[in-house]
LOVONU-132436 format. One record per residue: residue in one letter; x, y, z of N, C-alpha, C in turn. Coordinates in steps of 0.05 Angstrom, whole numbers, plus 5000, padded with zeros to 4 digits. Atoms other than C-alpha are relative to their C-alpha. Layout:
<nodes>
[node 'A'; [X; Y; Z]; [X; Y; Z]; [X; Y; Z]]
...
</nodes>
This chain:
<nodes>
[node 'X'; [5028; 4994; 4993]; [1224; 2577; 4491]; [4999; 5025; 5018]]
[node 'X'; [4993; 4975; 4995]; [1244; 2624; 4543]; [5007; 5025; 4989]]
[node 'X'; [4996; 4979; 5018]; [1267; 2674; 4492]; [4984; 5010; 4991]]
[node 'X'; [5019; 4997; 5016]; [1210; 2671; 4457]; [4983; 5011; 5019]]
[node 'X'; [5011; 4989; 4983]; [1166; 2690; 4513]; [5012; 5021; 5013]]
[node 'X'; [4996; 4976; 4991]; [1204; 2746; 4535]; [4997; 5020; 4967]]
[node 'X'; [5002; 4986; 5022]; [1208; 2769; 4458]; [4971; 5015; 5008]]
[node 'X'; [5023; 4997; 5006]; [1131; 2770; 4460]; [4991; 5015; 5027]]
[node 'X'; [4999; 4983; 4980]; [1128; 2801; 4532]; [5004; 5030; 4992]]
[node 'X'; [4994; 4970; 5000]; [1167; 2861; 4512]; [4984; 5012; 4983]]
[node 'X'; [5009; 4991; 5029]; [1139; 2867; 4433]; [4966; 5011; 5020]]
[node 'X'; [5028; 4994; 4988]; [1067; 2871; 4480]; [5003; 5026; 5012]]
[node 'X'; [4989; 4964; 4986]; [1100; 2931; 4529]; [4997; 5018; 4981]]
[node 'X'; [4994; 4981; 5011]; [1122; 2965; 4478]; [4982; 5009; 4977]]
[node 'X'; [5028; 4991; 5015]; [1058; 2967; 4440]; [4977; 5010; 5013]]
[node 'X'; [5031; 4984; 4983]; [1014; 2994; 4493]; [5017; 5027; 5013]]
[node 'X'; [4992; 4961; 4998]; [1067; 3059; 4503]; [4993; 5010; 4985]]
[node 'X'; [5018; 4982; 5018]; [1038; 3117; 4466]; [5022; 5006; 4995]]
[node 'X'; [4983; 4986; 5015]; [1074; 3138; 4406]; [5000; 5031; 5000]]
[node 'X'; [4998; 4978; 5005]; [1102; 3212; 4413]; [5026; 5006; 4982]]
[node 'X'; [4969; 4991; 5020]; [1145; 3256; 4366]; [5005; 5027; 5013]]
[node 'X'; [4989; 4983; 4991]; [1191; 3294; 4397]; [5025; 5020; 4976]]
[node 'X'; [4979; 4989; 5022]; [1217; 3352; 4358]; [5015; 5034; 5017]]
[node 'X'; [4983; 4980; 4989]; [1273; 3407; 4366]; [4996; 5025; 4994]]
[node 'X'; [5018; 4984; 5007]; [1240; 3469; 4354]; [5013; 5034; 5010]]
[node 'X'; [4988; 4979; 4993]; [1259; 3545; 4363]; [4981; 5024; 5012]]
[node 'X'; [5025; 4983; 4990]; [1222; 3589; 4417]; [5010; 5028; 5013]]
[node 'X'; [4996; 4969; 4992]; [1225; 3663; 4440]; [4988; 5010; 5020]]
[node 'X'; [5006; 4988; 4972]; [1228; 3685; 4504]; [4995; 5031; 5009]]
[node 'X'; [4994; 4984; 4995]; [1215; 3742; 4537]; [5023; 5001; 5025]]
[node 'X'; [4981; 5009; 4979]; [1279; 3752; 4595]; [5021; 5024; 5005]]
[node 'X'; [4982; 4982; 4986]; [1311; 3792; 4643]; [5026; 4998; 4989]]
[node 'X'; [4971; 4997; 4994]; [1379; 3825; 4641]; [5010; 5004; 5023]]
[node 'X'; [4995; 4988; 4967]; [1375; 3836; 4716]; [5026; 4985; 5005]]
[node 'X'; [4983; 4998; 4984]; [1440; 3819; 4744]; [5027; 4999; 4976]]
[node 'X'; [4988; 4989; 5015]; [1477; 3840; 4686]; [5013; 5019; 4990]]
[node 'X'; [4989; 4964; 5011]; [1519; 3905; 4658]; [4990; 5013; 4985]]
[node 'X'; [5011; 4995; 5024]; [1473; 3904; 4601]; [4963; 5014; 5011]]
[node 'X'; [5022; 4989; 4990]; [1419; 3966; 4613]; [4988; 5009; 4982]]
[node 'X'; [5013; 4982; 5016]; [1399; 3992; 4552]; [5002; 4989; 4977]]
[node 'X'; [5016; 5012; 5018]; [1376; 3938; 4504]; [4980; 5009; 4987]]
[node 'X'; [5025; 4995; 5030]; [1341; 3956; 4438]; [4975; 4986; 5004]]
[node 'X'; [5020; 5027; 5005]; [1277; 3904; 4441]; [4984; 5010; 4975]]
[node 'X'; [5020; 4999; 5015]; [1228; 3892; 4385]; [4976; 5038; 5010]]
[node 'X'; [5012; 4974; 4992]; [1186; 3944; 4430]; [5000; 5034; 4995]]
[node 'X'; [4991; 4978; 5008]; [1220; 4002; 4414]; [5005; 5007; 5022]]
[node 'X'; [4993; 4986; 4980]; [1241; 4014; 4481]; [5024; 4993; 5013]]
[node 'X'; [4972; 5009; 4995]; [1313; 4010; 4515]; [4998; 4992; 5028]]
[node 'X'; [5003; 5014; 4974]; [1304; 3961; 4570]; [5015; 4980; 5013]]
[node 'X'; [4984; 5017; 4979]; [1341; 3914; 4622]; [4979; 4977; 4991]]
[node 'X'; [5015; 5030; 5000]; [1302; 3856; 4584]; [5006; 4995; 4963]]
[node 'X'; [4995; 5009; 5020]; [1300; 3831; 4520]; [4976; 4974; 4987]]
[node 'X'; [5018; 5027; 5003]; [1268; 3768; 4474]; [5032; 4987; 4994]]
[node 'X'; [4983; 5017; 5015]; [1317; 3712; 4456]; [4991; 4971; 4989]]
[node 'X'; [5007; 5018; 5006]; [1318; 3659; 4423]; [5015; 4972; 5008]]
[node 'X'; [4981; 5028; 4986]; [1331; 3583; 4453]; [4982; 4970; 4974]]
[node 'X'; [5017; 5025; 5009]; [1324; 3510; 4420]; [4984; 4990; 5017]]
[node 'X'; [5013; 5015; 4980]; [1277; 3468; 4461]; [4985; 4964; 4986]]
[node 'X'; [4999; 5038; 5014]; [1258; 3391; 4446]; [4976; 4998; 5014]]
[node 'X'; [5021; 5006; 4996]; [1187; 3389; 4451]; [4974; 4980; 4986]]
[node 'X'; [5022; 5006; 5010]; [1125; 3350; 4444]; [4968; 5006; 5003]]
[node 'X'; [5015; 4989; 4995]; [1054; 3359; 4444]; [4977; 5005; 4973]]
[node 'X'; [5011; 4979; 5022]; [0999; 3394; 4400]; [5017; 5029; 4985]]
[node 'X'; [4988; 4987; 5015]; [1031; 3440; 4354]; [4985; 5014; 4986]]
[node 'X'; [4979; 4976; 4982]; [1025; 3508; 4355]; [4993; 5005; 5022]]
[node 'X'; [5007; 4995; 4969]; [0993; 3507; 4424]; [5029; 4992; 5020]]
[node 'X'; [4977; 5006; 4974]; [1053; 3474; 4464]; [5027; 5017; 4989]]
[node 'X'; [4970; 4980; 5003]; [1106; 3520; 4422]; [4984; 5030; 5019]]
[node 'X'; [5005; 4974; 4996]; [1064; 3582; 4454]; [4998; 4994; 5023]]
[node 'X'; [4988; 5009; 4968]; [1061; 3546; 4522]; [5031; 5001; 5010]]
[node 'X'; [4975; 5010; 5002]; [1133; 3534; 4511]; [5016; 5028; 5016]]
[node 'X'; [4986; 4964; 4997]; [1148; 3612; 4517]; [5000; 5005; 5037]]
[node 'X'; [5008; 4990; 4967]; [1135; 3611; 4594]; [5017; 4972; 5013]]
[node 'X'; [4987; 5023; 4995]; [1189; 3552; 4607]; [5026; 5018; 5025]]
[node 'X'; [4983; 4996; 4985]; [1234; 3565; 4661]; [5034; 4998; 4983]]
[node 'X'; [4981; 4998; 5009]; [1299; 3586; 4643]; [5015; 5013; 5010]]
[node 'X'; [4978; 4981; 4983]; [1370; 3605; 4673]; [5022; 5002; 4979]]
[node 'X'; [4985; 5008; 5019]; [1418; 3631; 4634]; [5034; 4990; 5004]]
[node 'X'; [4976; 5003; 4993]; [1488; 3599; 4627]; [5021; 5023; 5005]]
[node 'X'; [4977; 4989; 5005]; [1554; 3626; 4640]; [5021; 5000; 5001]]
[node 'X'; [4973; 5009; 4979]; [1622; 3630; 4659]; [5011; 5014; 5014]]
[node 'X'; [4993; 4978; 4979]; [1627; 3690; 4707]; [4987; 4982; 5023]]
[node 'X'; [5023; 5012; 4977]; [1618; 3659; 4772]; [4987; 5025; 5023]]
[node 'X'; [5010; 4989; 4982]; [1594; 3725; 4803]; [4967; 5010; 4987]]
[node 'X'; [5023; 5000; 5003]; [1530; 3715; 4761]; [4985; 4972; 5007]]
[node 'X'; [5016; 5022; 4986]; [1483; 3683; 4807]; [4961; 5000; 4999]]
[node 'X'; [5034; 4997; 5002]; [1413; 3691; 4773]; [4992; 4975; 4990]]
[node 'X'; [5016; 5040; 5004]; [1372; 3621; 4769]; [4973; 5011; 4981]]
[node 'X'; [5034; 4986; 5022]; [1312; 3662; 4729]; [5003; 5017; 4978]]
[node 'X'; [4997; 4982; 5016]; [1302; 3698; 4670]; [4983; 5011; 4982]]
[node 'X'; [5029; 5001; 5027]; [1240; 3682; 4631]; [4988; 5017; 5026]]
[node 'X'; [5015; 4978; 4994]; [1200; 3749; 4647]; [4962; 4991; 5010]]
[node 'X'; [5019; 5009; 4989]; [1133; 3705; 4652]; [5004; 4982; 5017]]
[node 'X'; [4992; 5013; 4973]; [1157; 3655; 4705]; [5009; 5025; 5025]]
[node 'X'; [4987; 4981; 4974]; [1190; 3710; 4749]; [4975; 5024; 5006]]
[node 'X'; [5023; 4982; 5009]; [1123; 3750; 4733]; [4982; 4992; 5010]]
[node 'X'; [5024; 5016; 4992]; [1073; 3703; 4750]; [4976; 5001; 4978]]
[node 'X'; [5023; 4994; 5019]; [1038; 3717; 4681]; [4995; 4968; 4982]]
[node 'X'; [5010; 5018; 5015]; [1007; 3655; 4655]; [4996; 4999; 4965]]
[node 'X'; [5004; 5002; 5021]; [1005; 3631; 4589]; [4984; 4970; 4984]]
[node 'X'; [5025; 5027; 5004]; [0948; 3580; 4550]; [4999; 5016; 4969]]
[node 'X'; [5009; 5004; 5030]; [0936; 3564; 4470]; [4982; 4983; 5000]]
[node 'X'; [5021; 5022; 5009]; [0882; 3537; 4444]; [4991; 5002; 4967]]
[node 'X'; [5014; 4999; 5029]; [0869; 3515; 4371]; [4975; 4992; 4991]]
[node 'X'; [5029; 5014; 4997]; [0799; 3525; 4347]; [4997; 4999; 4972]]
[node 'X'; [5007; 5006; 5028]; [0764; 3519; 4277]; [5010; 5035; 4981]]
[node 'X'; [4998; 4979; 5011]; [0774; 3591; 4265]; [5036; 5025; 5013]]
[node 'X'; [4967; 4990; 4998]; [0850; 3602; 4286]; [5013; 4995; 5032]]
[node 'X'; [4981; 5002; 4982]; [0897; 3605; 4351]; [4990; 5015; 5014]]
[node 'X'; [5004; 4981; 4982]; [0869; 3637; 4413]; [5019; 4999; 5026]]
[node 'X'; [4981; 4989; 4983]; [0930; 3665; 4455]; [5000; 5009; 5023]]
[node 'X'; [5015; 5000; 4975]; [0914; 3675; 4534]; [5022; 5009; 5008]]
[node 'X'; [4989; 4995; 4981]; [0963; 3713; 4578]; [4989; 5018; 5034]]
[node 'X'; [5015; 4993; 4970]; [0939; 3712; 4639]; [5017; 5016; 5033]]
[node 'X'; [4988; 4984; 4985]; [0957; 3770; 4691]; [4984; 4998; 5031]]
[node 'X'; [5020; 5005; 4981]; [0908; 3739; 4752]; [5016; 5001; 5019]]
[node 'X'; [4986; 4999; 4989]; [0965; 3728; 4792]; [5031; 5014; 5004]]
[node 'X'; [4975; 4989; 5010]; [1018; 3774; 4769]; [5010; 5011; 5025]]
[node 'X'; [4982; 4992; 4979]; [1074; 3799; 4813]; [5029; 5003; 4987]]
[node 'X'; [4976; 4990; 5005]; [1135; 3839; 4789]; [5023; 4998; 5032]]
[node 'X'; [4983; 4996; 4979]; [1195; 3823; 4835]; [5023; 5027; 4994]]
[node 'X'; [4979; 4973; 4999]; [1244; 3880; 4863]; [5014; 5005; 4979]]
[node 'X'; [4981; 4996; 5019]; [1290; 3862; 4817]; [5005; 5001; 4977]]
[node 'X'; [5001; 5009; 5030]; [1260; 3870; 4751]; [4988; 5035; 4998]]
[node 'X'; [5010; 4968; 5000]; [1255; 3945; 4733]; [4986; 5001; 4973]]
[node 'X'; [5010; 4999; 5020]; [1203; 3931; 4683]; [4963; 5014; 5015]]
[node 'X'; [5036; 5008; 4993]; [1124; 3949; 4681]; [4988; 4985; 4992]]
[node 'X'; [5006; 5017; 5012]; [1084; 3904; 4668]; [4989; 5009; 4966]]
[node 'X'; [4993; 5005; 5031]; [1064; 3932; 4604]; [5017; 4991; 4977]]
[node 'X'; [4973; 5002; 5012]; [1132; 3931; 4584]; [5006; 4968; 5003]]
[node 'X'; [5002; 5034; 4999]; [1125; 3848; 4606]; [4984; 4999; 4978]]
[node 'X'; [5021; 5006; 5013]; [1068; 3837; 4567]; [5004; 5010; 4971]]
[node 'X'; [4998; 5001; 5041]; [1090; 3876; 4503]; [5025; 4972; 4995]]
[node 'X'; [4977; 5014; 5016]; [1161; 3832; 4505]; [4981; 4974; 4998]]
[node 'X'; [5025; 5027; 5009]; [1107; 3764; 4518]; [4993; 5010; 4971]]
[node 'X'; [5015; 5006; 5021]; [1074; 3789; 4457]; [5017; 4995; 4975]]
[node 'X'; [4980; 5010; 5019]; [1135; 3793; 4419]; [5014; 4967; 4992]]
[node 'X'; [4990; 5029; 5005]; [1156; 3732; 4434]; [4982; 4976; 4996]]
[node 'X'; [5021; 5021; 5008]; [1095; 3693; 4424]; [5001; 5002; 4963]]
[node 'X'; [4997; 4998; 5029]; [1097; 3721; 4343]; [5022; 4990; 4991]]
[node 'X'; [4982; 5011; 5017]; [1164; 3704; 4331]; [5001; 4975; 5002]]
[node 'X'; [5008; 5034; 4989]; [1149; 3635; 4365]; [4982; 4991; 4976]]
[node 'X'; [5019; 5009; 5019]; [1090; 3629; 4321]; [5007; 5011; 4969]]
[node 'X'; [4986; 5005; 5024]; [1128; 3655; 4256]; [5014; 4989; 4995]]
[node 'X'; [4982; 5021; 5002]; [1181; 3611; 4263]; [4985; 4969; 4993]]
[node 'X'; [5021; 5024; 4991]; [1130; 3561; 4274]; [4990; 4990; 4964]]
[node 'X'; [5013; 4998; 5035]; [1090; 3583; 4195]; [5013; 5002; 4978]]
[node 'X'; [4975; 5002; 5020]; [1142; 3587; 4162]; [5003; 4981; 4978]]
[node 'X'; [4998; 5016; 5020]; [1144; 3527; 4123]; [4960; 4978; 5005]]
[node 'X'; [5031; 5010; 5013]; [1061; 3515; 4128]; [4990; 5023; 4977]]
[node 'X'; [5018; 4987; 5036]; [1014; 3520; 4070]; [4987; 5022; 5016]]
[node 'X'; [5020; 4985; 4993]; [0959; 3550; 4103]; [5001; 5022; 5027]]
[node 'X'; [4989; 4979; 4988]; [0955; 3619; 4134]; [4996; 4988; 5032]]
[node 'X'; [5001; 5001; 4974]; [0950; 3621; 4215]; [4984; 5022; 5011]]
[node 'X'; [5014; 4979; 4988]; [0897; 3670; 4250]; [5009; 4992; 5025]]
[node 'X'; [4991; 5003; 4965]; [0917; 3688; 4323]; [4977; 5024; 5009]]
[node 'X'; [5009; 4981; 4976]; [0882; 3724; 4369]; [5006; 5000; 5026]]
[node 'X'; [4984; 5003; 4969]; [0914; 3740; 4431]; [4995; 5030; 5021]]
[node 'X'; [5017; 4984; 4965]; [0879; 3763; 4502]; [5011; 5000; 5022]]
[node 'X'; [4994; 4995; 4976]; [0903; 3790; 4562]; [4976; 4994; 5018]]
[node 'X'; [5024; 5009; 4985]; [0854; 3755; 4617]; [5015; 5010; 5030]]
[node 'X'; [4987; 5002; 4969]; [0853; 3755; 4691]; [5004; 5033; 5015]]
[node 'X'; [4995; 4977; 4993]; [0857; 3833; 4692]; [4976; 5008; 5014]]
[node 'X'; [5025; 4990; 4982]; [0814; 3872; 4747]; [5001; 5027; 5007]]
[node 'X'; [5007; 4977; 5014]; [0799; 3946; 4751]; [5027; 5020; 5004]]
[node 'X'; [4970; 4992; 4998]; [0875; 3957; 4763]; [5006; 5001; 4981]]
[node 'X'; [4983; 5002; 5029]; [0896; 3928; 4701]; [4984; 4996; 4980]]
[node 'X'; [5014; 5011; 5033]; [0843; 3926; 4655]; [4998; 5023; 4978]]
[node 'X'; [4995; 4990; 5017]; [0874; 3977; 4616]; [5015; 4981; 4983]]
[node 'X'; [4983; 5021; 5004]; [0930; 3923; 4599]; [4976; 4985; 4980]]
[node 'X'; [5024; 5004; 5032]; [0864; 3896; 4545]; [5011; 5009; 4975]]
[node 'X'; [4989; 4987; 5026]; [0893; 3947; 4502]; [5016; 4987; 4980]]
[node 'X'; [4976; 5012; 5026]; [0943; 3905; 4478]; [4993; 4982; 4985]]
[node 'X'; [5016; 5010; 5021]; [0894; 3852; 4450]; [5012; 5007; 4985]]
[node 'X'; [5005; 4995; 5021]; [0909; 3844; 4387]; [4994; 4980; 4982]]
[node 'X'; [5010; 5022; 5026]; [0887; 3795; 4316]; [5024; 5004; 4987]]
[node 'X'; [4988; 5000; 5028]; [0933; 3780; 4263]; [5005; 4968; 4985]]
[node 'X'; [4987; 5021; 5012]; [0950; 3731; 4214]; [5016; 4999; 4983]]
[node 'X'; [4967; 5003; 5007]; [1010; 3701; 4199]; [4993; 4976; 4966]]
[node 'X'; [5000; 5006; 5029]; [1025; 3679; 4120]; [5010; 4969; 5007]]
[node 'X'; [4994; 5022; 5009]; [1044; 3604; 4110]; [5020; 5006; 4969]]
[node 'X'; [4973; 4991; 5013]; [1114; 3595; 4067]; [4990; 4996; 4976]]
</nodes>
């Protein structure tokens, strides 16, 4: 009898946790080379910079494609086995302070990088344009990786917010596109 009442105890627990699916997924960073040998990286950008995008797995859940484009602003250090590399940072929007927000609406993906609080440290010999184009890179390949095997196409639109009469050239980079389904 005891048995039985703990059976029906747990079977009750474990019916009032919320079912999530956690999946392994592939996202693109933007990320320093700062304490590195490596100065003159190719990027998507076209420009030869102490930064880069890469690509990492990550084991997420969530709304899908909003939490893969949140995903891109994840703290990240990279491994190694030199112990005279002692950098704990790398993702260019964490060390940046540039915010990132998705939202899916009836009429496609609206993309938010938010520069309200931005702050380039010493040790990142980037501008922020040059942040904000590798973010934009890495949000597309995030979100092509992503369409790849959907039917239906993907509209994005993706806004630089938060800018004030400093940076509200940084708008420019707005841009629309949509991405094909496989």
């Amino acid at each position: 009898m005891n048995r039985i009442l703990t059976c029906i105890a747990l079977l009750g627990v474990t019916s009032m946790a919320p079912a999530t699916t956690i999946s392994v997924v592939q996202i693109h960073e933007p990320v320093s080379l700062h304490g590195t040998d490596v100065d003159d990286a190719i990027t998507d950008t076209g420009e030869a910079l102490q930064a880069t995008v890469v690509e990492r797995a990550m084991a997420l859940s969530g709304a899908f494609p909003e939490s893969l484009v949140e995903a891109v602003k994840s703290p990240h250090q990279l491994r190694t086995n030199n112990p005279n590399y002692k950098v704990e940072e790398v993702n260019l929007l964490v060390l940046c302070k540039i915010g990132i927000e998705a939202e899916l609406m009836n009429d496609g993906l609206e993309v938010r990088l938010n520069v309200a609080e931005l702050s380039i440290p010493d040790e990142i010999d980037l501008t922020v344009r040059q942040v904000l184009k590798l973010a934009i890179v890495a949000v597309r390949k995030t979100l092509e990786e992503y369409q790849r095997p959907q039917v239906d196409p993907l509209d994005v639109r993706l806004r630089i917010i938060g800018t004030d009469e400093g940076t509200d050239s940084l708008r420019e980079l707005d841009s629309d596109y949509s991405l094909a389904g496989g």
